[in-house]
PDB file of N, CA, C and O in Angstrom:
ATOM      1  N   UNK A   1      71.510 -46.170  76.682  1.00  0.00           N
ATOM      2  CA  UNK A   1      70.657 -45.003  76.813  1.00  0.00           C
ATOM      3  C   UNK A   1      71.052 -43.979  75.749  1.00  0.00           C
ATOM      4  O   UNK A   1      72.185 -43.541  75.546  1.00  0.00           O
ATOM      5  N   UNK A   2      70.201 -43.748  75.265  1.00  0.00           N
ATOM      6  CA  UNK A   2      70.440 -42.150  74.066  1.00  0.00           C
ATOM      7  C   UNK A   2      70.576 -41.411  74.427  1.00  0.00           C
ATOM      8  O   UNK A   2      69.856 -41.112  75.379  1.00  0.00           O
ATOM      9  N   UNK A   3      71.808 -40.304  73.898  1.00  0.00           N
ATOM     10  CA  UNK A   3      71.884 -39.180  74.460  1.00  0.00           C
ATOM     11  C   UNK A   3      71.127 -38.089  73.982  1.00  0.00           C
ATOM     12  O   UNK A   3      70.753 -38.134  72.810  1.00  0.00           O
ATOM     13  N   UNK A   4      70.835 -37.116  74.683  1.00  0.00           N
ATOM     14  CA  UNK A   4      69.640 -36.293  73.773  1.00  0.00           C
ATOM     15  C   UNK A   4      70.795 -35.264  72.574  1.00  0.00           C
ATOM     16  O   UNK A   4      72.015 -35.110  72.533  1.00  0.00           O
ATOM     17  N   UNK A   5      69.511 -34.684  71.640  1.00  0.00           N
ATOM     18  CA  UNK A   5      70.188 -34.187  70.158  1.00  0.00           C
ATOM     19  C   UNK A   5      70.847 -33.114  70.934  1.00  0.00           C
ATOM     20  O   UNK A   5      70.751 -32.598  72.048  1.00  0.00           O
ATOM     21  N   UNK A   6      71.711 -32.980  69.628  1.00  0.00           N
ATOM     22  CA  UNK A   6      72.428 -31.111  69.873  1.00  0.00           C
ATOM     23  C   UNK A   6      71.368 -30.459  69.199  1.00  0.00           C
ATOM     24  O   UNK A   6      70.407 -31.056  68.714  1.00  0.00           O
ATOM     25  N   UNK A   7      71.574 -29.014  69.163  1.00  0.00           N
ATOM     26  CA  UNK A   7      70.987 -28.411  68.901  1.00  0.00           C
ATOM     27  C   UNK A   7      71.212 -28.751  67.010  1.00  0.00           C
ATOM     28  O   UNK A   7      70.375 -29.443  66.430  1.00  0.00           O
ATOM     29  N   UNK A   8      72.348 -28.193  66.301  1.00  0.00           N
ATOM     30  CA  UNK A   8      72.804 -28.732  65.511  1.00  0.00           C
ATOM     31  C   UNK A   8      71.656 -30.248  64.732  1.00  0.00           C
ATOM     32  O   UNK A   8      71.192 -30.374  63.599  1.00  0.00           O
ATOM     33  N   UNK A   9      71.590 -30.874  65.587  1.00  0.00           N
ATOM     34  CA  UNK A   9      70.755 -32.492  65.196  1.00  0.00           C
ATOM     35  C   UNK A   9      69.628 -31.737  64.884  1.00  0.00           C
ATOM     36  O   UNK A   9      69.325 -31.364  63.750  1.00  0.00           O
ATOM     37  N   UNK A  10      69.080 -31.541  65.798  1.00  0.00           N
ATOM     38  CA  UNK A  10      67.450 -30.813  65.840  1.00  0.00           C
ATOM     39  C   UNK A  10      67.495 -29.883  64.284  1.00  0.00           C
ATOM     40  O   UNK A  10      67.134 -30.340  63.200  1.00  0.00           O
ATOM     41  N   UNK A  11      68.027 -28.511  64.523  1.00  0.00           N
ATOM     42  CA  UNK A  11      68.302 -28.126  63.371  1.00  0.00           C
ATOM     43  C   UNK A  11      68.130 -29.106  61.827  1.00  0.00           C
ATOM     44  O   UNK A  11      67.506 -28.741  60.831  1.00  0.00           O
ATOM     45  N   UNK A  12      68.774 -30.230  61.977  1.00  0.00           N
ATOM     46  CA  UNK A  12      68.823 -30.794  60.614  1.00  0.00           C
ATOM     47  C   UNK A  12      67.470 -31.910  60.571  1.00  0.00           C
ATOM     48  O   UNK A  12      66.929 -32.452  59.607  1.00  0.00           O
ATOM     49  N   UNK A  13      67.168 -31.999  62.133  1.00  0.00           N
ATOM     50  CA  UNK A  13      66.020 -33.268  61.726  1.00  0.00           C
ATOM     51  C   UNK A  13      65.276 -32.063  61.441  1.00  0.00           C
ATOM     52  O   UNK A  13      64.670 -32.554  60.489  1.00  0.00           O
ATOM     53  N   UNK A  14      64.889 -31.033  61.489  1.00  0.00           N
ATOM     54  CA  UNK A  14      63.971 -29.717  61.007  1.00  0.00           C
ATOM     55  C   UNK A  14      63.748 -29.944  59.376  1.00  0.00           C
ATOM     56  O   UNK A  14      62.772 -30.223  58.681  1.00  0.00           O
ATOM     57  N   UNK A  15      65.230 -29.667  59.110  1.00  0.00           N
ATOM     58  CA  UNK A  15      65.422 -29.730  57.548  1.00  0.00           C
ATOM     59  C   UNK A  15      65.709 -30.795  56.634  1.00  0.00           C
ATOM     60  O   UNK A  15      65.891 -30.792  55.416  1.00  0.00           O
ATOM     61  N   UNK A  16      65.708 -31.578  57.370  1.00  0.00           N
ATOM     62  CA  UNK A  16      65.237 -33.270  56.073  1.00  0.00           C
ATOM     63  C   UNK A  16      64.110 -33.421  56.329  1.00  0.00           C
ATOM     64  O   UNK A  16      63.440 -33.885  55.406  1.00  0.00           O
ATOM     65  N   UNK A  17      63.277 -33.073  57.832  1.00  0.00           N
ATOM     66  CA  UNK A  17      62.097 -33.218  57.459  1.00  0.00           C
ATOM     67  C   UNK A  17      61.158 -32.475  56.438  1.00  0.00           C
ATOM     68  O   UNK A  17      60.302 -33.058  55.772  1.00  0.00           O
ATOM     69  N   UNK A  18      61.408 -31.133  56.388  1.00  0.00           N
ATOM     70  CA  UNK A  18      60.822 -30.718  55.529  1.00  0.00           C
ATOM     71  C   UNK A  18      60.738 -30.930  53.814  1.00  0.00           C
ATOM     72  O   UNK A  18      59.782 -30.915  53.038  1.00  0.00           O
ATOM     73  N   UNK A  19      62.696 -31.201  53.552  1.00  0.00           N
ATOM     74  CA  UNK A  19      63.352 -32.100  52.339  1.00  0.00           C
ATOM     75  C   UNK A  19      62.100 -33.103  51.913  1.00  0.00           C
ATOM     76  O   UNK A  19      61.229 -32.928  51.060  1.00  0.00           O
ATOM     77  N   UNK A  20      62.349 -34.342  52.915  1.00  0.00           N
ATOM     78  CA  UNK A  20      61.334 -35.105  52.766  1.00  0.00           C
ATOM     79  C   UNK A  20      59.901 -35.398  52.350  1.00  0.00           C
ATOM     80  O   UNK A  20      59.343 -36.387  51.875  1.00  0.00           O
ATOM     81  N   UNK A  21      59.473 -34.059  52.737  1.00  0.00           N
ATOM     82  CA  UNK A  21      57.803 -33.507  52.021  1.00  0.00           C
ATOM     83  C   UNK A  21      58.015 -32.794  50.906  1.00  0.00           C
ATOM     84  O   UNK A  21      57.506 -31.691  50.707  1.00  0.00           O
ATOM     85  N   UNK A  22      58.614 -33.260  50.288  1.00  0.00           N
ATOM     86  CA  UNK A  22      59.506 -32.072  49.240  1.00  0.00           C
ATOM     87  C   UNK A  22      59.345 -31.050  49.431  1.00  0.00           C
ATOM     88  O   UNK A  22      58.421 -30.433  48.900  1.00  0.00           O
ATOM     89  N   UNK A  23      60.022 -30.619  50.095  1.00  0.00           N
ATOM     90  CA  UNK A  23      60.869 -29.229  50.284  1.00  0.00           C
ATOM     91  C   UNK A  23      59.576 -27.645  51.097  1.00  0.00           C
ATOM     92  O   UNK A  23      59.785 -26.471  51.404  1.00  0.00           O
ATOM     93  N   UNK A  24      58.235 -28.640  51.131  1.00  0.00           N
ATOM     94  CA  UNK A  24      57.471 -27.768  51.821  1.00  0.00           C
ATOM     95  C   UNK A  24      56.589 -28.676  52.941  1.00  0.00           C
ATOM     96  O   UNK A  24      56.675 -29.903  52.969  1.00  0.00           O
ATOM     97  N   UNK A  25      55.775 -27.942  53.811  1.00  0.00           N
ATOM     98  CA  UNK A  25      55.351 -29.017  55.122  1.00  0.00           C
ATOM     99  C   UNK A  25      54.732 -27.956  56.107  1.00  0.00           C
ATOM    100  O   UNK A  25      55.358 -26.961  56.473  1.00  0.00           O
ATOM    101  N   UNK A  26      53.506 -28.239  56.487  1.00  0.00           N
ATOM    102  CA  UNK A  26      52.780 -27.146  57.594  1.00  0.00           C
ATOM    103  C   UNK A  26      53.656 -27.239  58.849  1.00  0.00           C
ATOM    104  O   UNK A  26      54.559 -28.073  58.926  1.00  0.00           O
ATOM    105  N   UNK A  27      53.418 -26.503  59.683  1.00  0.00           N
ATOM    106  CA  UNK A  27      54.636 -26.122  60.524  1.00  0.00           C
ATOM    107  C   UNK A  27      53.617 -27.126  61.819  1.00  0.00           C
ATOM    108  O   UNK A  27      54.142 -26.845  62.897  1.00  0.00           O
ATOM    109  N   UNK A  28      52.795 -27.818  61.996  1.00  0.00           N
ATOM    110  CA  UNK A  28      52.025 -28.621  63.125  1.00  0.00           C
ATOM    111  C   UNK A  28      52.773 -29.740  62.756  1.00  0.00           C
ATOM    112  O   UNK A  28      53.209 -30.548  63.577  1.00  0.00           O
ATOM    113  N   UNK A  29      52.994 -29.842  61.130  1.00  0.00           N
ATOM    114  CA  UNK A  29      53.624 -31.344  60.346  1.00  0.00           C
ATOM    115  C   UNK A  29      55.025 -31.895  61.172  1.00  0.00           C
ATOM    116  O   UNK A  29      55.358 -32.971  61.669  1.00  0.00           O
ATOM    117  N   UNK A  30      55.719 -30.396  61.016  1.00  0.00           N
ATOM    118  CA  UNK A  30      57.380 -30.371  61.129  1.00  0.00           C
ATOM    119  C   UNK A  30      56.872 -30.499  62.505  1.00  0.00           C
ATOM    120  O   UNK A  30      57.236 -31.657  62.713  1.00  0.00           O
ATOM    121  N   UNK A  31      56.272 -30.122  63.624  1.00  0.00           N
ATOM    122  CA  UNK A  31      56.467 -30.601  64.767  1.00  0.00           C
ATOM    123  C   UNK A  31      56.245 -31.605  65.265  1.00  0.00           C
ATOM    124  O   UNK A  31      56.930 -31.864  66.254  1.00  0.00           O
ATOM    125  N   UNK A  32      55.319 -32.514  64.873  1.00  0.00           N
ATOM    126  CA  UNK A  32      55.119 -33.714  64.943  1.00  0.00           C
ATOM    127  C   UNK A  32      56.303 -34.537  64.280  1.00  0.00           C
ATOM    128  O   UNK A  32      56.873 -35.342  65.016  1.00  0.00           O
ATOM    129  N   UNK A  33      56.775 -34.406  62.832  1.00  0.00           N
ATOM    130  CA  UNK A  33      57.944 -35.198  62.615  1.00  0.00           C
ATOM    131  C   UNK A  33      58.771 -35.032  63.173  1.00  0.00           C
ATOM    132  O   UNK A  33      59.442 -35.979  63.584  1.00  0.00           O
ATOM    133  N   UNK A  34      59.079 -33.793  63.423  1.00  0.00           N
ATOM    134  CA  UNK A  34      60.620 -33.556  64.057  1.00  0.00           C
ATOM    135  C   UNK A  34      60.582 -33.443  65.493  1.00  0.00           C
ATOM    136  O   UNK A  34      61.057 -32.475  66.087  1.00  0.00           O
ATOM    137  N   UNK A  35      59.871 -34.688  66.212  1.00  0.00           N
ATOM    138  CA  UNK A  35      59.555 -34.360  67.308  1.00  0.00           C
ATOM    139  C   UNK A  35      59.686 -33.065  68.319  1.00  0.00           C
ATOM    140  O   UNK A  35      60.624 -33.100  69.116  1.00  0.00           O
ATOM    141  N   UNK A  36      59.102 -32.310  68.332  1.00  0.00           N
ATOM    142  CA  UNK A  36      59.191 -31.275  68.877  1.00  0.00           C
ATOM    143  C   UNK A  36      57.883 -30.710  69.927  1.00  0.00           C
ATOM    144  O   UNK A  36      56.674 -30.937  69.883  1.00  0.00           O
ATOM    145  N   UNK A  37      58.645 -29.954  70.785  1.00  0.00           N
ATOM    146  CA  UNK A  37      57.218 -29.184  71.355  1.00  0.00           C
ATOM    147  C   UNK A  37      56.916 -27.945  70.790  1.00  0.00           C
ATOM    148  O   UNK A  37      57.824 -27.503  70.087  1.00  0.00           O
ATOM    149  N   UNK A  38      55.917 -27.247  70.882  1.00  0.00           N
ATOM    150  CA  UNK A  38      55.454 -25.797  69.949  1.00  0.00           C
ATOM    151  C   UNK A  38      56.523 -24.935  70.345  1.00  0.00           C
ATOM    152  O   UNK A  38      57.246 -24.472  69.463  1.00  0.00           O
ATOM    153  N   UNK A  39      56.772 -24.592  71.803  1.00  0.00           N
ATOM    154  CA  UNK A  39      57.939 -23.500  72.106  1.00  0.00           C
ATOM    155  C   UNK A  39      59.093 -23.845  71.112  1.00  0.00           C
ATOM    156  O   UNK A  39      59.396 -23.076  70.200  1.00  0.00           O
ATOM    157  N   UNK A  40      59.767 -25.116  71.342  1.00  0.00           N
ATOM    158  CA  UNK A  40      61.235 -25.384  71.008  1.00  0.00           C
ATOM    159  C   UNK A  40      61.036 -24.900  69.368  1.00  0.00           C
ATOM    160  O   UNK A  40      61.635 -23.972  68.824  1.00  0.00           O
ATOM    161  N   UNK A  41      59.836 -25.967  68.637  1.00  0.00           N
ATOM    162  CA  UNK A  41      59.345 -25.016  67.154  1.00  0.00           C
ATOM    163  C   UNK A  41      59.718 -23.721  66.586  1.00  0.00           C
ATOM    164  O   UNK A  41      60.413 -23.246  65.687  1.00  0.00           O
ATOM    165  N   UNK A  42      58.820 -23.323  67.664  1.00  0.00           N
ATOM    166  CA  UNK A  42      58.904 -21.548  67.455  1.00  0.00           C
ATOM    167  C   UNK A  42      60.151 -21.244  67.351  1.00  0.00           C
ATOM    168  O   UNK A  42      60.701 -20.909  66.302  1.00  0.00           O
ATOM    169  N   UNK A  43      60.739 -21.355  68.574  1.00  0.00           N
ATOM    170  CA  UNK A  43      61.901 -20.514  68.691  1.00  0.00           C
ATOM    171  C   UNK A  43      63.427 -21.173  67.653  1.00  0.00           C
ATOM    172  O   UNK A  43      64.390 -20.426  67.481  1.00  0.00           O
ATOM    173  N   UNK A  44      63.412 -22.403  67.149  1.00  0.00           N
ATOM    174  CA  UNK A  44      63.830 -22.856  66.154  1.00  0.00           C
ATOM    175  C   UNK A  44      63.391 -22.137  64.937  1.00  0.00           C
ATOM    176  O   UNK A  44      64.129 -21.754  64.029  1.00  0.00           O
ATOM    177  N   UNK A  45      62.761 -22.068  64.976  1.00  0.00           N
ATOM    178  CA  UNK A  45      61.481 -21.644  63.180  1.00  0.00           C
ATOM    179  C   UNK A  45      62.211 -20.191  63.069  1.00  0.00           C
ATOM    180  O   UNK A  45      62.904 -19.921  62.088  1.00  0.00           O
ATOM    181  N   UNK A  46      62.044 -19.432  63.953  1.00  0.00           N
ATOM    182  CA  UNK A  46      62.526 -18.183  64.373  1.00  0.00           C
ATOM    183  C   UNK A  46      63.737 -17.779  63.567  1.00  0.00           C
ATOM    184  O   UNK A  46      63.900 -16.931  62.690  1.00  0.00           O
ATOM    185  N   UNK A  47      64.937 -19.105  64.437  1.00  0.00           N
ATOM    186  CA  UNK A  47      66.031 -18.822  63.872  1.00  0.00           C
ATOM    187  C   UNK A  47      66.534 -18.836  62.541  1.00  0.00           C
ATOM    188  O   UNK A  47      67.374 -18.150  61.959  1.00  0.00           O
ATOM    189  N   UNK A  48      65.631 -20.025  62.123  1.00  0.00           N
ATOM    190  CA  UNK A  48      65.770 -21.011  60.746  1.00  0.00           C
ATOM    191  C   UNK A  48      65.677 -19.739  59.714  1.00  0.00           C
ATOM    192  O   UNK A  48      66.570 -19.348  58.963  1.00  0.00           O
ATOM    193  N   UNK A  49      63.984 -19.041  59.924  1.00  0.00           N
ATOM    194  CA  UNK A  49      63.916 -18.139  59.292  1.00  0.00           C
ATOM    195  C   UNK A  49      64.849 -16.821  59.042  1.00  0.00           C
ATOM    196  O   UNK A  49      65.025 -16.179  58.007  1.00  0.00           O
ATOM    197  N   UNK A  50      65.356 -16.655  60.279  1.00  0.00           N
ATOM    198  CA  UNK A  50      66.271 -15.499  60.538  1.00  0.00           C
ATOM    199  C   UNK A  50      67.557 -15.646  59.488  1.00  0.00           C
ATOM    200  O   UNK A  50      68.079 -14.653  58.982  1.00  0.00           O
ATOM    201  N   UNK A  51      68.032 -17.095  59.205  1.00  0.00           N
ATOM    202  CA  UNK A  51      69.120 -17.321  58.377  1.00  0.00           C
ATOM    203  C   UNK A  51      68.999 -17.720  56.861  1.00  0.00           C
ATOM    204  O   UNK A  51      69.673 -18.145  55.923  1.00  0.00           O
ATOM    205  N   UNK A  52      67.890 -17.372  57.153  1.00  0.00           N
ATOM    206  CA  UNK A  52      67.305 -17.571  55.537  1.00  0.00           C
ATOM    207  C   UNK A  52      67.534 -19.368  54.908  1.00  0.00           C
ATOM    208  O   UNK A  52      67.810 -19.639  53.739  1.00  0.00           O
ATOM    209  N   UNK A  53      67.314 -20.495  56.136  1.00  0.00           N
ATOM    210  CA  UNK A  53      67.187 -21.338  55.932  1.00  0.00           C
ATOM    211  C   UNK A  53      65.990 -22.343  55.469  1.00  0.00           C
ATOM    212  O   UNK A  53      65.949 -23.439  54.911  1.00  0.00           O
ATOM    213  N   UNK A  54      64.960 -21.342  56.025  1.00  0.00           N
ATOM    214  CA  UNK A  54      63.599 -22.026  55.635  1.00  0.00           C
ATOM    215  C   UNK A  54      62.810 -20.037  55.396  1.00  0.00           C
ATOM    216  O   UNK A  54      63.269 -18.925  55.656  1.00  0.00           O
ATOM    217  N   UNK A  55      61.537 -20.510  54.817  1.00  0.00           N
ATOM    218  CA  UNK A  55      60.808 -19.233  54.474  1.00  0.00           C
ATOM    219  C   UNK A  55      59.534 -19.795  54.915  1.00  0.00           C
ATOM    220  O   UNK A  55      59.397 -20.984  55.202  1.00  0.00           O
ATOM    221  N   UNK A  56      58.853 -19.156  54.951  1.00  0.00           N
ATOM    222  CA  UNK A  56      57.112 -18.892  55.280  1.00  0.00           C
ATOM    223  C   UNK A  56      56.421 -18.429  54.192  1.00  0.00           C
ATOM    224  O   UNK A  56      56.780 -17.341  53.741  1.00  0.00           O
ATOM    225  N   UNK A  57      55.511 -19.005  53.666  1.00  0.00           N
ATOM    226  CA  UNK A  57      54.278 -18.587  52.554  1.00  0.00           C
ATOM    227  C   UNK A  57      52.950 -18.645  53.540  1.00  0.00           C
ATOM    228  O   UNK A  57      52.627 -19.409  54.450  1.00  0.00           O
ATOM    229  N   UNK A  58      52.352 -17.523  52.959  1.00  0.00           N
ATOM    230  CA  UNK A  58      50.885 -17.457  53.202  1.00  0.00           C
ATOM    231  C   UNK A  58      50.141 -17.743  52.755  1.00  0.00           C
ATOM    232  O   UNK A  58      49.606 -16.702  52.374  1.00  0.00           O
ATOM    233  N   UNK A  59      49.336 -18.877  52.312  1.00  0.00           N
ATOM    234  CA  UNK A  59      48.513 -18.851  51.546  1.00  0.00           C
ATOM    235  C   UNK A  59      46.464 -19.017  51.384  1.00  0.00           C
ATOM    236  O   UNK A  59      46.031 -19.723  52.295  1.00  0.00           O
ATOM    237  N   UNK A  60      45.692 -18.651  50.721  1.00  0.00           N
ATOM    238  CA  UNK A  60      44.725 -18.443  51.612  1.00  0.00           C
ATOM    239  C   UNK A  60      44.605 -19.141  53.557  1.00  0.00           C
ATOM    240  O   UNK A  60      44.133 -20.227  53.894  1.00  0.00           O
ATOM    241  N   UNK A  61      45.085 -18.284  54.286  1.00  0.00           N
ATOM    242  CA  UNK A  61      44.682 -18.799  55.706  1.00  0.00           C
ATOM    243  C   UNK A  61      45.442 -19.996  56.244  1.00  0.00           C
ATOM    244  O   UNK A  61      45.223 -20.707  57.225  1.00  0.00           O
ATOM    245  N   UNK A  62      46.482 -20.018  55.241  1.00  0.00           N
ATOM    246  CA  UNK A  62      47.475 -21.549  55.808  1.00  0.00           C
ATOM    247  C   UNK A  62      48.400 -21.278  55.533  1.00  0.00           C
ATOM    248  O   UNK A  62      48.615 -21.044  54.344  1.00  0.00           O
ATOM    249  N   UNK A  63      49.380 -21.176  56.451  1.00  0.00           N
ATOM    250  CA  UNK A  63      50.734 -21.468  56.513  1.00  0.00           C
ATOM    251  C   UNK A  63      51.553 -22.621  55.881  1.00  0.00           C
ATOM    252  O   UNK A  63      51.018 -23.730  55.881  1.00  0.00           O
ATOM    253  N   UNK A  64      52.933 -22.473  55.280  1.00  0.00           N
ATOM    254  CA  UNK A  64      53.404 -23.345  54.763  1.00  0.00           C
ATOM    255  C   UNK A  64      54.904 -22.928  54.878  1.00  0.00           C
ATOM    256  O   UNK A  64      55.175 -21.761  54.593  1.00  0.00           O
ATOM    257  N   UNK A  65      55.945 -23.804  55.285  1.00  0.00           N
ATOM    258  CA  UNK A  65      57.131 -23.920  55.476  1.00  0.00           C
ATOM    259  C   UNK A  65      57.471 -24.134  54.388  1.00  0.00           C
ATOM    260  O   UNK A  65      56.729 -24.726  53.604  1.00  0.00           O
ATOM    261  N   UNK A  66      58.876 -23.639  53.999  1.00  0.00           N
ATOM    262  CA  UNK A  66      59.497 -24.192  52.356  1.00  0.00           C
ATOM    263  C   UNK A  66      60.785 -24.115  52.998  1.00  0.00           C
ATOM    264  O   UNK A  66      60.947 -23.494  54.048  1.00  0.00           O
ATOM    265  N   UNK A  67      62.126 -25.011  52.122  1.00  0.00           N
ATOM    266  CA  UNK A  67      63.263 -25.494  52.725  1.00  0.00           C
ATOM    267  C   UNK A  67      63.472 -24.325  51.094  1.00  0.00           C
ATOM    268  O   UNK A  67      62.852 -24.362  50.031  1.00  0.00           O
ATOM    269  N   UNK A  68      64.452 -23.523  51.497  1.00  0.00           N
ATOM    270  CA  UNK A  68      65.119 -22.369  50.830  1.00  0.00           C
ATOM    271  C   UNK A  68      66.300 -23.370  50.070  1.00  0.00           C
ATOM    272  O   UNK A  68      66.583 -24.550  50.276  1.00  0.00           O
ATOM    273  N   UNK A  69      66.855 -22.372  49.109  1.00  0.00           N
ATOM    274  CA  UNK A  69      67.971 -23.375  48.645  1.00  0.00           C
ATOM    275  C   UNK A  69      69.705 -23.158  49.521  1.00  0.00           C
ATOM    276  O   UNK A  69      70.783 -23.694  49.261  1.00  0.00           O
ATOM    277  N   UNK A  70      69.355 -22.233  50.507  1.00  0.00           N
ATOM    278  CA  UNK A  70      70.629 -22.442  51.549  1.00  0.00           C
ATOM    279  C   UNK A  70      70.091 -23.459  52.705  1.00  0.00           C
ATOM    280  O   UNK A  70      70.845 -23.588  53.670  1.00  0.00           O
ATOM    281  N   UNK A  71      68.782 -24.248  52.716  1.00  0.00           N
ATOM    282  CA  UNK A  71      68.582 -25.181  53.605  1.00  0.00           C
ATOM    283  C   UNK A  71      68.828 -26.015  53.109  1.00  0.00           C
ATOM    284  O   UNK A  71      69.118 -26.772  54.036  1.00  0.00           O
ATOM    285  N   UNK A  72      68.973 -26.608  52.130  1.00  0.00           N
ATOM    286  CA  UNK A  72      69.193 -27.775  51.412  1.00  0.00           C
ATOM    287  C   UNK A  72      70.794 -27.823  50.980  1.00  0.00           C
ATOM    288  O   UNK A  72      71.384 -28.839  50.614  1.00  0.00           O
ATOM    289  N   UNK A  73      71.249 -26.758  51.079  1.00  0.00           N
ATOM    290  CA  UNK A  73      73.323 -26.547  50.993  1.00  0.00           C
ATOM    291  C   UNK A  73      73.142 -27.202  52.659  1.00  0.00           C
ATOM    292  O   UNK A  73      73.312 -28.410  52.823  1.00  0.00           O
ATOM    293  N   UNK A  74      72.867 -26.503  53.578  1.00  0.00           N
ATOM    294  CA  UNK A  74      72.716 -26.953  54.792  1.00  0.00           C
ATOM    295  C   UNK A  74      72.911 -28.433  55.207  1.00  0.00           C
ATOM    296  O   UNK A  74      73.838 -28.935  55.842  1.00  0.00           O
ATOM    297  N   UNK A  75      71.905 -28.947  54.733  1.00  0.00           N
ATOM    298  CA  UNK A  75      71.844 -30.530  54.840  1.00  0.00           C
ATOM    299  C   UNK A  75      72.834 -31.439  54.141  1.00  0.00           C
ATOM    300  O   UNK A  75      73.427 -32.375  54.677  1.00  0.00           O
ATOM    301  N   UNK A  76      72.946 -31.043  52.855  1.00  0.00           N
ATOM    302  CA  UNK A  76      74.119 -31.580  51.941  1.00  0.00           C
ATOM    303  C   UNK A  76      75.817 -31.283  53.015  1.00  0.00           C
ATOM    304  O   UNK A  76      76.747 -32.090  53.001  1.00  0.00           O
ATOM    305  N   UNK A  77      75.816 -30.134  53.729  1.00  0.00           N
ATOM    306  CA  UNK A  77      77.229 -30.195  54.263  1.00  0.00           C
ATOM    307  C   UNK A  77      77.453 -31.098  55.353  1.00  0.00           C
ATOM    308  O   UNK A  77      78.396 -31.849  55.601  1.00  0.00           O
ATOM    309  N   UNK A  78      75.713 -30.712  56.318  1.00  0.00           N
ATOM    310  CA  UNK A  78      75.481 -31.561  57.331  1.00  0.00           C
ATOM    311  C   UNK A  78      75.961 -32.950  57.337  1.00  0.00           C
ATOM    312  O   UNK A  78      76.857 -33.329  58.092  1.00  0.00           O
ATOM    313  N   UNK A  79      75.288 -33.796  56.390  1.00  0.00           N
ATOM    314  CA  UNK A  79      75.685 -34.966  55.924  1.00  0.00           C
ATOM    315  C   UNK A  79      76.819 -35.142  56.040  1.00  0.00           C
ATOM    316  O   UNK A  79      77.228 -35.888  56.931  1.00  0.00           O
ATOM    317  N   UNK A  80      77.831 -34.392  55.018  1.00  0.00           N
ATOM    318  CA  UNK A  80      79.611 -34.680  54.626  1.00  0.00           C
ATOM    319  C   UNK A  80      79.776 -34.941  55.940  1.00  0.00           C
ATOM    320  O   UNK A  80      79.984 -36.039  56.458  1.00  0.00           O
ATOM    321  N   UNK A  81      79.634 -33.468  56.661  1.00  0.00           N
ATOM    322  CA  UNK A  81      80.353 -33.769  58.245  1.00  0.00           C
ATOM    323  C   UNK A  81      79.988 -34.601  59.483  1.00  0.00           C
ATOM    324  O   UNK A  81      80.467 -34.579  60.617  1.00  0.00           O
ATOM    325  N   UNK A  82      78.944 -35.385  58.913  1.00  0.00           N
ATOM    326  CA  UNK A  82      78.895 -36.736  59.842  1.00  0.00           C
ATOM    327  C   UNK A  82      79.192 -38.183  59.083  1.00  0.00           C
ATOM    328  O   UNK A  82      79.046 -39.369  59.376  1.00  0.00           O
ATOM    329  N   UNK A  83      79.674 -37.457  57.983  1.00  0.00           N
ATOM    330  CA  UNK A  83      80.148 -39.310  57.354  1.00  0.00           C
ATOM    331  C   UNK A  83      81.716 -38.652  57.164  1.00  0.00           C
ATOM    332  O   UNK A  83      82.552 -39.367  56.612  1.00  0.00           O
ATOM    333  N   UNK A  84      82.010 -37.631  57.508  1.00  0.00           N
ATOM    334  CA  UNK A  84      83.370 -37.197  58.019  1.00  0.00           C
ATOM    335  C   UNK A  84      83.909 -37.753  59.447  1.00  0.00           C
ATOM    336  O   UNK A  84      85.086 -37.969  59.735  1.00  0.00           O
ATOM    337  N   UNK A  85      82.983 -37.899  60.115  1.00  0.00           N
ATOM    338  CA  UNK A  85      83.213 -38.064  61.439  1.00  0.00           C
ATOM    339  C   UNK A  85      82.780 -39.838  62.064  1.00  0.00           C
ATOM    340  O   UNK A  85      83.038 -40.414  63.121  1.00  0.00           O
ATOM    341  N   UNK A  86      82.172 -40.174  61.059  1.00  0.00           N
ATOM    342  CA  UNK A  86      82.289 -41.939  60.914  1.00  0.00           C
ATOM    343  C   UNK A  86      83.453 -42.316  60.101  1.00  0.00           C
ATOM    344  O   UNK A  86      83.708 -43.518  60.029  1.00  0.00           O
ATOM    345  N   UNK A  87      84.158 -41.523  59.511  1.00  0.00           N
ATOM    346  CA  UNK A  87      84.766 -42.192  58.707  1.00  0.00           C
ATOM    347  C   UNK A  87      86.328 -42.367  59.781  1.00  0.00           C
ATOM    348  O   UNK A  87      87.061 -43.356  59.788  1.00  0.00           O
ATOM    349  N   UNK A  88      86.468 -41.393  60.419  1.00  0.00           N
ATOM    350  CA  UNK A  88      87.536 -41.248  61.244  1.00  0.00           C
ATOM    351  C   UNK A  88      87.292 -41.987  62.948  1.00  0.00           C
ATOM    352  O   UNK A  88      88.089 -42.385  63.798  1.00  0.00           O
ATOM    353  N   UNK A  89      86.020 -41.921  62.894  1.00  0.00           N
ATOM    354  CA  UNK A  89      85.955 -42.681  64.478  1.00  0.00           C
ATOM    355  C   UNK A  89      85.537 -41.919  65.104  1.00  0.00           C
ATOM    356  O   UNK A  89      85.710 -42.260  66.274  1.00  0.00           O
ATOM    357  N   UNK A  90      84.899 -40.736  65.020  1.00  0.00           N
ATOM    358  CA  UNK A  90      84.571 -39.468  65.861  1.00  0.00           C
ATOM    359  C   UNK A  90      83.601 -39.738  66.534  1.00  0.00           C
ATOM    360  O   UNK A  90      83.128 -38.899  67.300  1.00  0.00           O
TER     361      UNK A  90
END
């Protein structure tokens, strides 16, 4: 049985997903990839934004997510510290 994500997980499936669309992605996109429901979204998106991990563009009448360049340091550390933690048995 799988255990469900940390918050932490969620966080990063947020931000490779967006990586993945290179580096921008409508925010209905990121919820559907990053499996999510609209609340958990929001209130993720919220934070993301708050840390200056992801940004918001407006553009005529559409929204668009962009992965900032401290979201992408983000993911790059993310990474280390789970092939840190395979590497030791964690």
């Amino acid at each position: 049985m799988q255990r469900k994500r940390s918050r932490l997980d969620i966080i990063h499936d947020m931000l490779q997903t967006i990586s993945n669309k290179g580096g921008r992605i409508k925010p209905t996109h990121l919820m559907y990839k990053a499996n999510l429901s609209h609340i958990q979204m929001k209130a993720y998106l919220e934070e993301l934004m708050a840390k200056s991990l992801v940004a918001e563009e407006k553009k005529d009448e559409r929204t668009m997510l962009t992965l900032t360049q401290k979201g992408y340091s983000f993911i790059q550390q993310f990474n280390q510290m789970k092939e840190f933690e395979r590497t030791f048995g964690l």
